[in-house]
C-alpha positions as CSV (number, residue, x, y, z in Angstrom):
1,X,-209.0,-145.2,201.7
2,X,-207.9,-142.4,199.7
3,X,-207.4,-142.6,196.5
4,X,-204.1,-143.0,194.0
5,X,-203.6,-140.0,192.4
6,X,-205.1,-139.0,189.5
7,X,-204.0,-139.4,185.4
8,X,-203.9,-135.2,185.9
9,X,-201.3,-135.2,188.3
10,X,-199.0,-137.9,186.5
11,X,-199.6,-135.6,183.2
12,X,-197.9,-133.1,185.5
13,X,-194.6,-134.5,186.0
14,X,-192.8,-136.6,188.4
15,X,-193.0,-134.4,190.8
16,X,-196.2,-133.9,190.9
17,X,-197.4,-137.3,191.3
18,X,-194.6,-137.6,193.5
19,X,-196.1,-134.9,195.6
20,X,-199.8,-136.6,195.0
21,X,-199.0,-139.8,196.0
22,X,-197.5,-138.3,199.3
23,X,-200.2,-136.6,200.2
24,X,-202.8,-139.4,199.3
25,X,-200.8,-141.8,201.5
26,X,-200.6,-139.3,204.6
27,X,-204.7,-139.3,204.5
28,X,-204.9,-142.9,203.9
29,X,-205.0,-144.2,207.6
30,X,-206.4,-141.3,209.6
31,X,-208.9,-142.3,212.7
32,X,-208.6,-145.0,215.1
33,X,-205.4,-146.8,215.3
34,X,-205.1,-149.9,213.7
35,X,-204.5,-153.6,215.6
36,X,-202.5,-156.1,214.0
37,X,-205.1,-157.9,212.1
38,X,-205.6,-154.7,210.1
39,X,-201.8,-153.4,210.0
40,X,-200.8,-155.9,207.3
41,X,-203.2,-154.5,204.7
42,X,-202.6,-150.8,206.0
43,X,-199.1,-151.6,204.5
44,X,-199.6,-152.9,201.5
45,X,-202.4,-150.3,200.7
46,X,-199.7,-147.6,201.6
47,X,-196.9,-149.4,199.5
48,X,-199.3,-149.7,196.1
49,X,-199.7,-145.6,196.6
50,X,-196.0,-144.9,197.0
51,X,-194.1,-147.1,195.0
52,X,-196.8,-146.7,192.0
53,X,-196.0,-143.1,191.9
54,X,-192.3,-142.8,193.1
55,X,-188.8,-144.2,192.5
56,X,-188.6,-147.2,194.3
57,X,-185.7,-146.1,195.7
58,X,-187.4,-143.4,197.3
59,X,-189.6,-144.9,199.3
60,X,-188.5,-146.2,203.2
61,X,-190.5,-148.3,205.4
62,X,-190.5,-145.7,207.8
63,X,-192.7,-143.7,205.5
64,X,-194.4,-146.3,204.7
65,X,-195.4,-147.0,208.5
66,X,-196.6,-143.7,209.4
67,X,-199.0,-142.8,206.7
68,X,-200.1,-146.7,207.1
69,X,-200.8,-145.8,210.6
70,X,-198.8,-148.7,211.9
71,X,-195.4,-149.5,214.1
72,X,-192.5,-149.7,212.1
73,X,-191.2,-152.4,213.3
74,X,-194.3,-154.2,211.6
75,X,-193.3,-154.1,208.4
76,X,-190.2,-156.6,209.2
77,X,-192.1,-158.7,211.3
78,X,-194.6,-158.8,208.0
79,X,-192.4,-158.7,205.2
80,X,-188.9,-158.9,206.3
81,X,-188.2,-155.6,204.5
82,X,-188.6,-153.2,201.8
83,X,-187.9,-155.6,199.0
84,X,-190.5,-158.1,201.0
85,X,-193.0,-155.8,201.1
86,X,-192.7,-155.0,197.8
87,X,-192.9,-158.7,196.4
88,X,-195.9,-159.4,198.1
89,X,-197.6,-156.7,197.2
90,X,-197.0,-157.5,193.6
91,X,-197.9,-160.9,194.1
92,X,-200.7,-160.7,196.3
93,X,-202.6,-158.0,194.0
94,X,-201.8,-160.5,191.0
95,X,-202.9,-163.8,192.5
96,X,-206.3,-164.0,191.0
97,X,-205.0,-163.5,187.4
98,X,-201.9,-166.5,188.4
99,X,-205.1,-168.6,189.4
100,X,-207.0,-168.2,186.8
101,X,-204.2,-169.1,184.6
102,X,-203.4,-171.8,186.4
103,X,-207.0,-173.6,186.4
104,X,-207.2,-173.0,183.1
105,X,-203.9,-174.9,182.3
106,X,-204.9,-177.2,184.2
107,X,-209.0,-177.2,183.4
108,X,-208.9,-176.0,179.7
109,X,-212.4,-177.1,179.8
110,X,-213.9,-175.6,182.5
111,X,-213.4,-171.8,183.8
112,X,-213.1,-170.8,186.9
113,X,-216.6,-169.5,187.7
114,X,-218.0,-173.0,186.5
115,X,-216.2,-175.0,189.5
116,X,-219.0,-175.5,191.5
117,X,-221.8,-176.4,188.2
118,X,-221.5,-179.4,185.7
119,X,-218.4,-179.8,184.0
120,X,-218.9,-177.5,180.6
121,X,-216.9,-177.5,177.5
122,X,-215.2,-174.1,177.2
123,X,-214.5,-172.6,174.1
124,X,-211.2,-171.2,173.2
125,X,-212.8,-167.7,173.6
126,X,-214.6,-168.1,176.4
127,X,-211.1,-169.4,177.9
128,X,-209.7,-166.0,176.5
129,X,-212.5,-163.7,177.9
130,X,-213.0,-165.1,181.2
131,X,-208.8,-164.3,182.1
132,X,-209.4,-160.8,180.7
133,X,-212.2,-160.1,182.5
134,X,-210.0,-161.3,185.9
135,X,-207.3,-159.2,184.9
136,X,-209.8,-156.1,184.3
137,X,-211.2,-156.7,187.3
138,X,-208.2,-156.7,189.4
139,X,-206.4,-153.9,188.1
140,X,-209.7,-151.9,187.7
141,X,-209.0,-151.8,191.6
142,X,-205.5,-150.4,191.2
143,X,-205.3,-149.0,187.7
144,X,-201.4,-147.3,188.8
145,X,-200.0,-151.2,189.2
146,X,-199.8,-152.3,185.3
147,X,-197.8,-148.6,184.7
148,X,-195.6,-149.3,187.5
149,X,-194.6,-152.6,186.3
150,X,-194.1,-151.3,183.1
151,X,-192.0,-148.8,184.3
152,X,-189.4,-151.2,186.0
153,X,-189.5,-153.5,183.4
154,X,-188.7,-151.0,180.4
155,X,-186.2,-149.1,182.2
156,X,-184.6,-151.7,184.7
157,X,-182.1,-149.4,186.5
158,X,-183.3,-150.4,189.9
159,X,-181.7,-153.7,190.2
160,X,-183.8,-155.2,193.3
161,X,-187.3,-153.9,192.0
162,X,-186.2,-155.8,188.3
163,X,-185.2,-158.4,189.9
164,X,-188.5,-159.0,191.8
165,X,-190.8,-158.6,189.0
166,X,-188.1,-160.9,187.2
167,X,-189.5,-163.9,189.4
168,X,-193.2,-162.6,189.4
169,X,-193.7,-162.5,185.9
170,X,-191.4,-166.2,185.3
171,X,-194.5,-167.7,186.8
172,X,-197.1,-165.6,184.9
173,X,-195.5,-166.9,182.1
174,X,-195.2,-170.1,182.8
175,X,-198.6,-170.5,183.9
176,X,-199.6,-168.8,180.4
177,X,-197.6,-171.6,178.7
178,X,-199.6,-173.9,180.9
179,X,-202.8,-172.4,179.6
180,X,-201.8,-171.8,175.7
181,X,-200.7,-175.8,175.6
182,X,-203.9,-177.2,177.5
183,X,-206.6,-174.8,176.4
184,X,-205.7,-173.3,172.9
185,X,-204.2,-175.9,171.4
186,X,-207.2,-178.9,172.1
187,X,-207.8,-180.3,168.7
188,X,-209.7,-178.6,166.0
189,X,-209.6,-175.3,168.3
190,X,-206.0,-173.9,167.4
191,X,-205.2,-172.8,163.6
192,X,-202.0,-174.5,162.8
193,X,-201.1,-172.0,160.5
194,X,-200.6,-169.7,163.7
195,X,-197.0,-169.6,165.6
196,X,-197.5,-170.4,169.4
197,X,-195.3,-168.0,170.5
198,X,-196.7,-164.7,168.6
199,X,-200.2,-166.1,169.4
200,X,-199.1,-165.6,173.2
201,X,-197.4,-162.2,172.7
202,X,-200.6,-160.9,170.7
203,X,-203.0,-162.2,173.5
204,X,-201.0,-160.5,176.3
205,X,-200.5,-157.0,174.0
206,X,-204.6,-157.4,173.9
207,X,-204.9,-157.7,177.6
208,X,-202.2,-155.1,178.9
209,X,-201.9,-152.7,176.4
210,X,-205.3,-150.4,177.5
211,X,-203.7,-150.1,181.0
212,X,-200.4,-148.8,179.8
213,X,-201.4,-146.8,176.9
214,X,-200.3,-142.8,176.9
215,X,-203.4,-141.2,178.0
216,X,-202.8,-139.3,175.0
217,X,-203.0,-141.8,172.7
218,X,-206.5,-142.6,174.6
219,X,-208.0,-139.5,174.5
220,X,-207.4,-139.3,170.5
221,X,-209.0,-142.5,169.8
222,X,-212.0,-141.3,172.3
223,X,-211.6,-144.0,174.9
224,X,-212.2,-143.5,178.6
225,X,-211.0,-146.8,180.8
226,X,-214.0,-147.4,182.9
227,X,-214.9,-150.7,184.6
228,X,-217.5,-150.5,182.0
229,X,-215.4,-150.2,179.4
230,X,-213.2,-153.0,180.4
231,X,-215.5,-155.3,180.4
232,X,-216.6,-154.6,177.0
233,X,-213.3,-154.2,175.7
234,X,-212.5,-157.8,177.5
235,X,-215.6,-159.3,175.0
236,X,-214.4,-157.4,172.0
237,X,-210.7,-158.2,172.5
238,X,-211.3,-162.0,173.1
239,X,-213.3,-162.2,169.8
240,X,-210.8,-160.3,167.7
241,X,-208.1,-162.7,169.2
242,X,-210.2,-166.1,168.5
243,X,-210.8,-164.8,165.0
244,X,-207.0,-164.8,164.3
245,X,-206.0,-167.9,166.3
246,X,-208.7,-170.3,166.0
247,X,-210.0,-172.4,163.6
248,X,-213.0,-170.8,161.7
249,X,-215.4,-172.9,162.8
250,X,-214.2,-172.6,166.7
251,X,-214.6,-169.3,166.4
252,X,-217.9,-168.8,164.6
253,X,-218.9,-170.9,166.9
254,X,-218.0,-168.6,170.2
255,X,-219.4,-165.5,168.0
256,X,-223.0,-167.4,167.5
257,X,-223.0,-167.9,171.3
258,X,-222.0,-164.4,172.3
259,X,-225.2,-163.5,170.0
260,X,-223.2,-162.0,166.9
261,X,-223.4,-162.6,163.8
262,X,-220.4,-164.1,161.9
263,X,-219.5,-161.4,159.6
């Protein structure tokens, strides 16, 4: 599949990556046609290059049909419509961050990777760098998602794309009120001098913030987002979170396993 357009062409204006996001989508489904059991993923492939680089508004199923490579009629019989098609992709390219949420609310001491071993402890910052590294992961896949939802969010004058993300991100948050509750505050893990509520807004600036930054503001502090670099940064940011929100000992305790030294 082609790819989303680049950082260059966004730096270029909206109509450039208007333009970019046009032509990627036109190249994306080229060859053989596609049968059913491929057309719902043609769709949603198509819809994460469009509507991350265009007014939602914009963007018609019909367009989205042809450069998927797929009937029209498809994308009702899938989604029941624009608004449908644009829910799930949300959700569907989120639902391994909502799970790992999840678990951990419900499993603060065991992450998700540890299912299938002997029940572990987990520490508050391995709790921490384990969602992270999921959300790295998945939006390392489509790094244009986190700027689009940014972008609806902050300005909000498209009522039924607002609305949408409204709902997505009510159970993203609840989930992470799940998680804070049952994994941060165990006993002896959360400082009590910290408030709940800041702690959660300071976790999710950590986590977000490198995906939405101006690529200005990236290039002056020298930072390139790579997969590589997100999974460093996921290590470094979880640390520097523990050390403000944990108890001392909790976290000199995550820092001595990670193989640091407690400075």
């Amino acid at each position: 599949m082609q790819q989303p357009p680049s950082e260059n062409s966004r730096t270029k204006g909206p109509d450039a990556a208007a333009n970019a996001a046009t032509a990627a989508a036109k190249k994306t489904r080229r060859g053989r046609p596609l049968g059913d059991s491929d057309a719902r993923e043609a769709l949603l492939e198509t819809a994460r290059e469009l509507f991350a680089n265009r007014p939602y508004r914009t963007v018609t199923l019909r367009e989205v049909a042809r450069y998927a490579g797929v009937d029209a009629a498809l994308v009702r019989y899938y989604f029941g419509g624009k608004a449908g098609l644009f829910e799930a992709m949300i959700r569907e390219t989120l639902a391994p961050v909502l799970a790992a949420l999840r678990h951990a609310g419900e499993h603060p001491t065991q992450t998700s990777a540890e299912q299938s071993q002997p029940r572990q402890t987990a520490s508050g910052q391995q709790q921490a760098e384990h969602l992270m590294q999921t959300y790295y992961r998945i939006m390392g896949r489509h790094p244009h998602l986190p700027r689009l939802v940014f972008r609806i969010l902050s300005e909000g004058d498209d009522l039924e794309p607002f609305a949408i993300l409204s709902r997505v991100f009510s159970d993203v948050v609840q989930a992470s009120d799940s998680w804070l509750k049952q994994a941060l505050l165990l006993p002896g893990q959360f400082d009590q001098s910290v408030n709940p509520q800041f702690a959660r807004l300071s976790f999710v600036s950590l986590m977000v913030f490198p995906l939405i930054a101006p690529p200005l503001i990236l290039r002056r502090l020298g930072i390139h987002v790579t997969p590589e670099t997100l999974t460093q940064l996921a290590g470094h940011n979880s640390r520097l979170f523990s050390q403000g929100v944990f108890t001392q000992s909790e976290s000199a305790a995550d820092t001595t396993t990670s193989g640091e030294t407690p400075q």
